[in-house]
C-alpha angles and dihedrals in degrees: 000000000000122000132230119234130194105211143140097249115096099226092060090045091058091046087058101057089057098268116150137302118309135181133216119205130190108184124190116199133166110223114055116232128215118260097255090047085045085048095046087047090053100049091038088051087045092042083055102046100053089043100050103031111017105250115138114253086230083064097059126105126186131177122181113213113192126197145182125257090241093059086069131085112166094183145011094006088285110157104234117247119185 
């Protein structure tokens, strides 16, 4: 079950409206790229969306969320330290 969201970005607008699948992707990653990696990422995931299953590239929504080593712990409650 998919939400609607009222926003100023077109492709949710669409979606709105009852156009076509969409996605919605929040990424957290360690190590911050630069803006033309982070673009290349972007076109490349959208690309490969559309092509593979079928979303338009228009529906898709990515944020990038980057964090410090020290804002990770994977077990017992151990800070990660790399």
């Amino acid at each position: 079950m998919g939400r609607t969201y009222t926003a100023p970005f077109p492709a949710l607008r669409r979606r709105a409206a009852g156009r076509g699948r969409s996605v919605a992707r929040h990424i957290v990653a360690g190590k911050p790229r630069s803006e033309a990696q982070k673009a290349a990422f972007y076109r490349r995931l959208a690309s490969e969306l559309s092509q593979q299953m079928g979303i338009a590239e228009a529906d898709v929504m990515v944020v990038i969320q980057f964090t410090a080593a020290e804002d990770w712990s994977f077990s017992g409650g151990i800070l990660y330290q790399p």
